[in-house]
TORFI-920702 format. One record per residue: x, y, z of N, C-alpha, C in turn. Coordinates in pm, whole numbers, plus 50000, padded with zeros to 5 digits. Each point is the difference from the previous one (the first is absolute). Layout:
% residues N
+-------+-------+-------+-------+-------+-------+-------+-------+-------+
:   nc1 :   nc2 :   nc3 :  cac1 :  cac2 :  cac3 :   cc1 :   cc2 :   cc3 :
+-------+-------+-------+-------+-------+-------+-------+-------+-------+
:     X :     Y :     Z :     X :     Y :     Z :     X :     Y :     Z :
...
+-------+-------+-------+-------+-------+-------+-------+-------+-------+
This chain:
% residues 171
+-------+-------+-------+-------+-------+-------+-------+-------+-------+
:   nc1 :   nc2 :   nc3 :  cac1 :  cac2 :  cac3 :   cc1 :   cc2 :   cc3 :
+-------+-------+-------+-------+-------+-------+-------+-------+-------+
: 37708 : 50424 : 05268 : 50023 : 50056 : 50132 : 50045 : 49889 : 50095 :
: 50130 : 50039 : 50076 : 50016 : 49909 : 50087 : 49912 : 49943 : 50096 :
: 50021 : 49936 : 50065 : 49943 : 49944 : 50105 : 50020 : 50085 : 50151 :
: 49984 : 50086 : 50073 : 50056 : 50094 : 50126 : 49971 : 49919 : 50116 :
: 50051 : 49998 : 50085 : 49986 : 49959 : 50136 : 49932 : 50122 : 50070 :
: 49870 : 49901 : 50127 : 49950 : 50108 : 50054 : 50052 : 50084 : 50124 :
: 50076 : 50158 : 49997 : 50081 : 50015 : 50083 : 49904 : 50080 : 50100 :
: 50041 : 49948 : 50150 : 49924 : 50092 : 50116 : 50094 : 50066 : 50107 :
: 49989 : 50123 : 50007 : 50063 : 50091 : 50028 : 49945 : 50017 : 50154 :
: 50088 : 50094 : 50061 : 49914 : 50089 : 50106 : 49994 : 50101 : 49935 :
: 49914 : 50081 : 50134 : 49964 : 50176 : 49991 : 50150 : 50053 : 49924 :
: 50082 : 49940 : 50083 : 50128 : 50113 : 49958 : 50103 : 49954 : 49894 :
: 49923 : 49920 : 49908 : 50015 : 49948 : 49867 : 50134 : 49909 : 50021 :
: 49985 : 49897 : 50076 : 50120 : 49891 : 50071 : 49926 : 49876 : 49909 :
: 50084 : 49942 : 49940 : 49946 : 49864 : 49954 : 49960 : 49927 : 50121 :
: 49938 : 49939 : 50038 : 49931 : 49893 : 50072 : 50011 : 49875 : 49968 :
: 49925 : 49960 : 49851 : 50020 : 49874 : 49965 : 49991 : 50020 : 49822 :
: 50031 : 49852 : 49971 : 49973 : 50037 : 49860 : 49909 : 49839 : 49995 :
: 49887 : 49966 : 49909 : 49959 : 49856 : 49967 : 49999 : 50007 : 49865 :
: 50002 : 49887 : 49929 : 50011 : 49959 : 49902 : 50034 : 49919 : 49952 :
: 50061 : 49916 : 49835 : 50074 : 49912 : 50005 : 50110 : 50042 : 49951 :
: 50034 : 50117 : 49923 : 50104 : 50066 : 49928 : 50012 : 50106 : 50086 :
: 50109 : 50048 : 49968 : 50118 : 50136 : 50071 : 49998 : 50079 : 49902 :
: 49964 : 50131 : 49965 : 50065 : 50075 : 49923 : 50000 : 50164 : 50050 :
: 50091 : 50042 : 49912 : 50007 : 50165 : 50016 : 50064 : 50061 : 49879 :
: 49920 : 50040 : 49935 : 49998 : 50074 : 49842 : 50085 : 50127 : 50053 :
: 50086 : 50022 : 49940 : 50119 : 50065 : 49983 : 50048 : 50069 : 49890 :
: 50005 : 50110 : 49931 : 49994 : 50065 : 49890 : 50155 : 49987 : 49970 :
: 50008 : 49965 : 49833 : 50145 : 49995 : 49979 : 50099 : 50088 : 50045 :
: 49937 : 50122 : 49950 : 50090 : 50123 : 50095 : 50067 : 49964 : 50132 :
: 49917 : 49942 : 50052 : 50066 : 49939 : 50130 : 50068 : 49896 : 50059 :
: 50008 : 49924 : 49912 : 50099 : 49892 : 49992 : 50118 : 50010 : 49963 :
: 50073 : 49973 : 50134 : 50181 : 50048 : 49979 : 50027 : 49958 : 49871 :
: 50057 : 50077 : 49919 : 50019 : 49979 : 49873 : 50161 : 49911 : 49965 :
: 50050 : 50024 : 50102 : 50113 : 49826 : 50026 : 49954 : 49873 : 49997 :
: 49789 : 49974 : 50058 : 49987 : 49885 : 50042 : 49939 : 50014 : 49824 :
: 49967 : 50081 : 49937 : 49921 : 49965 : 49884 : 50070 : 49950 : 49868 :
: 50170 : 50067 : 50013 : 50122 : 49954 : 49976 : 50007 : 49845 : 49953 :
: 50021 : 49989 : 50180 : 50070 : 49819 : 49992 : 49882 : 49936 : 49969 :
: 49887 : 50012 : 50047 : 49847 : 49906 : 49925 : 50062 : 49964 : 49891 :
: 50005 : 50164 : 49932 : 50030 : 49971 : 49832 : 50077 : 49940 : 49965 :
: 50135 : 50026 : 50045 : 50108 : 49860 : 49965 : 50007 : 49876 : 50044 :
: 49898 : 49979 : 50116 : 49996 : 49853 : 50007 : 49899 : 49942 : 49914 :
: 49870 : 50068 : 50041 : 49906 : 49970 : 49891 : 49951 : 50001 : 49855 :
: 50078 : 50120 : 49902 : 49930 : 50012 : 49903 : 50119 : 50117 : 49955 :
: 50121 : 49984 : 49954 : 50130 : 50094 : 49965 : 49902 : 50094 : 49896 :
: 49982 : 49964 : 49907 : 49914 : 50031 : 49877 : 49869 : 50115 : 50017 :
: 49937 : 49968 : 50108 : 49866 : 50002 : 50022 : 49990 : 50174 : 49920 :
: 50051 : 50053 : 49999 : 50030 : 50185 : 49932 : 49959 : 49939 : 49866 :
: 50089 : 49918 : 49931 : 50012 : 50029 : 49877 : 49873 : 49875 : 49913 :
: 49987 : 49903 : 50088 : 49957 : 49905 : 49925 : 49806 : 50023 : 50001 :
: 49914 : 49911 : 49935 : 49868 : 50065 : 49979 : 49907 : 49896 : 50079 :
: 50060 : 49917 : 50043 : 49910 : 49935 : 50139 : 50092 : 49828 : 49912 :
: 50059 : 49966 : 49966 : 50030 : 49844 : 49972 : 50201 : 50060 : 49988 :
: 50075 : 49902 : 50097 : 50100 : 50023 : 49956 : 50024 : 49887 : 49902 :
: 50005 : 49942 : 49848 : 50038 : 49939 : 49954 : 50123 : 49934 : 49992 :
: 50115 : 50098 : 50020 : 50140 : 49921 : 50038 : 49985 : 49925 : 50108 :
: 49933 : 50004 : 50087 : 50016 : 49947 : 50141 : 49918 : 49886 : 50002 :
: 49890 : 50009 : 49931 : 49917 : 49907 : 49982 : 50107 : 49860 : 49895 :
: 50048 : 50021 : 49912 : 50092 : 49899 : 49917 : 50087 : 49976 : 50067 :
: 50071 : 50052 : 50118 : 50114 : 49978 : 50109 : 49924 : 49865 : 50034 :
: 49849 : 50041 : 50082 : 49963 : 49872 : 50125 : 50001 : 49917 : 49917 :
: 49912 : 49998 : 49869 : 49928 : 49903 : 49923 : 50165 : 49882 : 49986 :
: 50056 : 50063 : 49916 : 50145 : 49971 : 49997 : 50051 : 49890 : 50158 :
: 49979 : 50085 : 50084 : 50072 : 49922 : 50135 : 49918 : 49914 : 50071 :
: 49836 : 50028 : 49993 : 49951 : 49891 : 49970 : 49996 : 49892 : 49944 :
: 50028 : 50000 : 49881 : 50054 : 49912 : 49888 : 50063 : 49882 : 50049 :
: 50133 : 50104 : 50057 : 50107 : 49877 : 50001 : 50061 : 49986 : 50182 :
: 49932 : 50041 : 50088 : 50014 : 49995 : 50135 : 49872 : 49950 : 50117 :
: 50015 : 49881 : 50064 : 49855 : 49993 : 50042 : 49997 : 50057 : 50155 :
: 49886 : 50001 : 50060 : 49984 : 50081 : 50124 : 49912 : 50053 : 49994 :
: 49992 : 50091 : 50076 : 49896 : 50083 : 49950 : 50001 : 50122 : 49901 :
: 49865 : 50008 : 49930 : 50002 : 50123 : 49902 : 50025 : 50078 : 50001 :
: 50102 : 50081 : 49946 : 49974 : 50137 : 49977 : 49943 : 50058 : 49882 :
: 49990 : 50164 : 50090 : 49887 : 50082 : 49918 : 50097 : 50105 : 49966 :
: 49874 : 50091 : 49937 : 50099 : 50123 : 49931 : 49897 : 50137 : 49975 :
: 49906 : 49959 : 50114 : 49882 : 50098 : 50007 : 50030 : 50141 : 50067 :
: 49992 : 50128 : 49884 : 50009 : 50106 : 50047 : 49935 : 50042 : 50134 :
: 50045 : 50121 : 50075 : 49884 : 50048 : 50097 : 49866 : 50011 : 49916 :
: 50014 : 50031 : 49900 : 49832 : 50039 : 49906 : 49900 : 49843 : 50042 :
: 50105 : 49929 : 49957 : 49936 : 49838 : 49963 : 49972 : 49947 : 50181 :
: 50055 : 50052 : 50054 : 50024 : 49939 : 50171 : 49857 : 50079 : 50068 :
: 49986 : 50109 : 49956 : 49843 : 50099 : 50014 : 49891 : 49909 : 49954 :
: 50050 : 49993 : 49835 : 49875 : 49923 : 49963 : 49928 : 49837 : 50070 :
: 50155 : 49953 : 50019 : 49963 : 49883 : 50074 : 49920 : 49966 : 50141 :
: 50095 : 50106 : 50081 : 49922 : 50025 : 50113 : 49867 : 50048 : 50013 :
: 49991 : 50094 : 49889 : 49800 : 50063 : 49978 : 49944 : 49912 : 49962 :
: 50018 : 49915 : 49909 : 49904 : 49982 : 49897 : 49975 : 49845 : 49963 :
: 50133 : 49903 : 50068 : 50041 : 49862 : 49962 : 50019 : 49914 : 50132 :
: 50009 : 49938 : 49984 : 50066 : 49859 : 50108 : 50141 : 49968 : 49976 :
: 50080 : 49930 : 50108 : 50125 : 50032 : 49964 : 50059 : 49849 : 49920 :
: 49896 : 49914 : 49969 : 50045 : 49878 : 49922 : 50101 : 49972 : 49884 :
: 50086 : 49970 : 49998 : 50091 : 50016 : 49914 : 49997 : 49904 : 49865 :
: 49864 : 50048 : 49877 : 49986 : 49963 : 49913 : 50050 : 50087 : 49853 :
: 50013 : 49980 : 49911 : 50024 : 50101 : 49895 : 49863 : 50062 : 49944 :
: 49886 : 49956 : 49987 : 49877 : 50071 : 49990 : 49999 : 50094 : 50103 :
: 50059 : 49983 : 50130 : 49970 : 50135 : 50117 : 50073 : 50082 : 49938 :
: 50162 : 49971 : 50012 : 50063 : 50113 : 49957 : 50012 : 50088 : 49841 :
: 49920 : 49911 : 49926 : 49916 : 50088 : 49862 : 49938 : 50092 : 50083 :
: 49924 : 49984 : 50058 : 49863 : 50076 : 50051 : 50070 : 50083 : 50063 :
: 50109 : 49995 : 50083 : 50047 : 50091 : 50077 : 50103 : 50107 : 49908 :
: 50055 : 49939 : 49883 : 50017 : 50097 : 49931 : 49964 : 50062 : 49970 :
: 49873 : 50015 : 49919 : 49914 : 50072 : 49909 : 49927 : 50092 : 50117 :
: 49963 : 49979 : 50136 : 49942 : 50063 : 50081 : 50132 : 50124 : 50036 :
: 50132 : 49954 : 49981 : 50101 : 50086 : 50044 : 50006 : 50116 : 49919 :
: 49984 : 49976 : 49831 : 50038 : 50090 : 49957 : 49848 : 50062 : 49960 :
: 49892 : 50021 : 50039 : 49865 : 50016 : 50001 : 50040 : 50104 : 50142 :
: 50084 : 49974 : 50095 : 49973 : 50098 : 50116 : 50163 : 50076 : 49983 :
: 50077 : 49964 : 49922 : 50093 : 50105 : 49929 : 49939 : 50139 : 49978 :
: 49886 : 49954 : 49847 : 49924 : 50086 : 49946 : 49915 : 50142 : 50045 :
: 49938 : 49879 : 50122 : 49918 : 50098 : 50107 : 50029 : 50060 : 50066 :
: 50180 : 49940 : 50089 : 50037 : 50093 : 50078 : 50092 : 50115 : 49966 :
: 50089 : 50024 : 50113 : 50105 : 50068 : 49951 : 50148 : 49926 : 50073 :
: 50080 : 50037 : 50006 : 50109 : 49882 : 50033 : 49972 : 50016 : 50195 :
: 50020 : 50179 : 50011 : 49960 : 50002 : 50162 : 49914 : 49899 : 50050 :
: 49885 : 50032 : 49945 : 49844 : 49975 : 50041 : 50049 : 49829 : 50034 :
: 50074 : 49930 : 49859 : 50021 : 49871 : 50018 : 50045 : 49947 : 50137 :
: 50119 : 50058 : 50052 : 50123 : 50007 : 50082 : 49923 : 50001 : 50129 :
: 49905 : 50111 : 49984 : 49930 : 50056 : 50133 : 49891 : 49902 : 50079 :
: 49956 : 49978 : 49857 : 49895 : 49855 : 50062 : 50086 : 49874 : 50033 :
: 50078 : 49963 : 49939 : 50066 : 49887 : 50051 : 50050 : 50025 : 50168 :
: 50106 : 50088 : 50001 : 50031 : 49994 : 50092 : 49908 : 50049 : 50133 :
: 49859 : 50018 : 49964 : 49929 : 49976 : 50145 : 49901 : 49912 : 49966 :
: 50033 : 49880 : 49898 : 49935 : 49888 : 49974 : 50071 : 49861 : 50065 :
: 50110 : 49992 : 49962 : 50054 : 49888 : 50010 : 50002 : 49921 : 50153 :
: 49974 : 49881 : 49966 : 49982 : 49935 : 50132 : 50162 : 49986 : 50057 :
: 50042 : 50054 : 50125 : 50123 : 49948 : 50075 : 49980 : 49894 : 50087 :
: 49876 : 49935 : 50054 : 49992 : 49889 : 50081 : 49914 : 50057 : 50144 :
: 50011 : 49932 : 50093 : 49934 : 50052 : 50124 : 49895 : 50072 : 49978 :
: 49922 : 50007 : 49871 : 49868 : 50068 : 49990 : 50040 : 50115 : 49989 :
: 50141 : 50055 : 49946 : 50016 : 50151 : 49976 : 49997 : 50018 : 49821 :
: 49941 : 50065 : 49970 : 49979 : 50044 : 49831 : 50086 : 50125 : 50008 :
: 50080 : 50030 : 49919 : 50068 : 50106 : 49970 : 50115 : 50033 : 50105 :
: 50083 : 50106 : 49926 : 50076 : 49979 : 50074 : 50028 : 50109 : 50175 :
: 49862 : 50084 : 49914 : 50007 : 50073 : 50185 : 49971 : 49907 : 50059 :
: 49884 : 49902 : 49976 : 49938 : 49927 : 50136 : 50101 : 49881 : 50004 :
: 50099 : 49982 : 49934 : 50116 : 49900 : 50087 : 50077 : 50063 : 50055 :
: 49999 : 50164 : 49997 : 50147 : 50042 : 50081 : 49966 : 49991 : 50137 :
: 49855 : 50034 : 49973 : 49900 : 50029 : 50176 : 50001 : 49868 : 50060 :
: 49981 : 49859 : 49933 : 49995 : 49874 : 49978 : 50104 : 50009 : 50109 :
: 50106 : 49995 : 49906 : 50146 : 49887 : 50080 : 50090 : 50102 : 50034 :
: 49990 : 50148 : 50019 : 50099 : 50064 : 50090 : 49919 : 50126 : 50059 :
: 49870 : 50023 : 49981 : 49964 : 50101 : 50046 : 49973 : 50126 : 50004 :
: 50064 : 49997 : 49838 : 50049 : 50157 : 49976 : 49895 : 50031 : 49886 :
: 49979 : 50139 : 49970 : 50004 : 50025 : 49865 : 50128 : 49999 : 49869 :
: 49923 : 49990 : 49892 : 50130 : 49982 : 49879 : 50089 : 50059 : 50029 :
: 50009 : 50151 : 50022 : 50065 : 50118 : 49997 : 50110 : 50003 : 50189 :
: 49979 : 49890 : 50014 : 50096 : 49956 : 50170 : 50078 : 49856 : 49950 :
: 49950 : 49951 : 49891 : 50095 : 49890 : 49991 : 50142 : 50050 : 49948 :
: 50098 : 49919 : 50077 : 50135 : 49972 : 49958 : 50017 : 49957 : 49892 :
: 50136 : 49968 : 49939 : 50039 : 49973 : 49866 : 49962 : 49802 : 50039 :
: 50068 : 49966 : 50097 : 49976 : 49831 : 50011 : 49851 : 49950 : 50036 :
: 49920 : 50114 : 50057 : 49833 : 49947 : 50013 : 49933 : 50067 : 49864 :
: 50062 : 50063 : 49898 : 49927 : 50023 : 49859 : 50018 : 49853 : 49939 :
: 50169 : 49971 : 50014 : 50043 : 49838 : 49912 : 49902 : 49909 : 50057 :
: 49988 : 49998 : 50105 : 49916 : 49887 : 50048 : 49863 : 49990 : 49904 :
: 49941 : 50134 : 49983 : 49832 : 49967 : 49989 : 50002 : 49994 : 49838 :
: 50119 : 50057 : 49940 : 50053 : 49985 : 49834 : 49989 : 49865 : 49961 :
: 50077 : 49882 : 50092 : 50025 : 49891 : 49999 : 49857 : 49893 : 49999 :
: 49887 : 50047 : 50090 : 49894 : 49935 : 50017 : 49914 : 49943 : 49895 :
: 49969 : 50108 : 49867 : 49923 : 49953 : 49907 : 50030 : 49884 : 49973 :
: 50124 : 49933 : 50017 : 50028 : 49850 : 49931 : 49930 : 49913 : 50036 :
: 50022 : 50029 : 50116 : 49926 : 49870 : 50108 : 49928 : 50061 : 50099 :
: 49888 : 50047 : 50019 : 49972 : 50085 : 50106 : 50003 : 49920 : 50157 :
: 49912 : 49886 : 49969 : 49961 : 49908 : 50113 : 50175 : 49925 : 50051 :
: 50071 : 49992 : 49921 : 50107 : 49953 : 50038 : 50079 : 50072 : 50028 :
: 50000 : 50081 : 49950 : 50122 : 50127 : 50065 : 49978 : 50111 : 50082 :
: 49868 : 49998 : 50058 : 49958 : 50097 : 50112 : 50051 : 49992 : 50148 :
: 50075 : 50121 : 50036 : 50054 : 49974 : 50140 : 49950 : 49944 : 50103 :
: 49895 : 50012 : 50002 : 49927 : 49982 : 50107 : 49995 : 49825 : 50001 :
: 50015 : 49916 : 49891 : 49989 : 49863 : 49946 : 50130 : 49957 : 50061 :
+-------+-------+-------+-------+-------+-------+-------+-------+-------+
């Protein structure tokens, strides 16, 4: 169970305030513009339909460009594996983590269903500014609900998982 912020209302059910240290607002897939669930997918995880929580081609891509390019690492962690990491791991970039984060990926393959997967992520994922998911960054950095964002404030919050702390508007 997430973590909720404590929200205080008035009589005439007006937000007032919210405290906490996280932002969120659980949002049923059904309700997530299904354009923004789209581009997630093609930025994040093309595969994510077909594959069972490890993309292996993608994984021999980084390993590969790792190999022979220095900088920083890249990864090749499904949304499955990006869940598991965020639930369950630290984000240290060892190969014992990302074992662990495999085997936890395709362990919540099993359990879930691909929605269920999709659904939790996307009102999991950290965007920065203390917003988790992606209703509580639309409310975050433009104000709106999902279902009021534009096509260029969906790209924006699509774009965030990379870098949340670095690529948040408000930053």
């Amino acid at each position: 169970q997430p973590h909720q912020p404590l929200r205080v209302l008035s009589a005439d059910g007006q937000l007032i305030g919210e405290f906490g240290a996280e932002r969120r607002r659980f949002v049923p897939l059904k309700d997530i513009p299904k354009p923004m669930q789209d581009a997630l997918l093609a930025v994040e995880d093309s595969d994510f339909w077909t594959h069972a929580g490890i993309d292996f081609g993608g994984i021999a891509r980084a390993f590969l460009r790792n190999l022979t390019h220095s900088g920083p690492l890249h990864g090749a962690s499904t949304i499955t594996q990006q869940l598991a990491r965020d639930t369950y791991l630290s984000k240290e970039q060892r190969w014992t983590r990302k074992a662990v984060e495999a085997l936890l990926a395709i362990k919540i393959e099993h359990a879930l269903t691909k929605e269920q997967i999709l659904e939790i992520y996307m009102n999991q994922i950290h965007l920065g500014n203390r917003a988790y998911g992606f209703a509580a960054a639309a409310e975050r950095y433009f104000g709106k609900t999902l279902d009021k964002l534009d096509t260029g404030e969906m790209a924006l919050l699509i774009g965030l998982p990379k870098d949340p702390n670095r690529l948040n508007p408000v930053r």
